[in-house]
Phi, psi and omega in degrees: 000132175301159185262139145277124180220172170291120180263343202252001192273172193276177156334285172308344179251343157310301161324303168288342179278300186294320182316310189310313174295325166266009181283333152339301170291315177156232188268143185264153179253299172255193177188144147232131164272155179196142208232310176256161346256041157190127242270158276080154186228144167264128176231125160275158185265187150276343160205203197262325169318293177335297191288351192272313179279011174269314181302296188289336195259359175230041177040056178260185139217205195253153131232132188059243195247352178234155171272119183286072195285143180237134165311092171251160178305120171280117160313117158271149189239135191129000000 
């Protein structure tokens, strides 16, 4: 499943939405955003395990050391 997010917010405030969110798992080492040509994020862990089950909870995979997670339009609801 894609992660939802404010797709209209900048890079940098995307970046700090997913660090939060994946600190859950443990230490985020990065975040890179990419919009085209479909929005996703690499995001690395502190380790590899870490990044594989980050990867498996949002029906991602690895790519190099990071988990490739895709991005969708967050439904509001209401």
């Amino acid at each position: 499943m894609p992660l939802q997010v404010d797709l209209t917010q900048s890079d940098l405030e995307l970046s700090q939405y997913i660090t939060a969110r994946c600190s859950g798992f443990g230490i985020v080492r990065s975040v890179q955003i990419h919009r085209d040509p479909t929005p996703f994020a690499l995001v690395e862990m502190i380790t590899r395990n870490v990044t594989l089950e980050l990867a498996g909870e949002y029906g991602g995979s690895v790519f190099g050391s990071a988990a490739l997670i895709h991005l969708e339009l967050e439904s509001k609801a209401g």
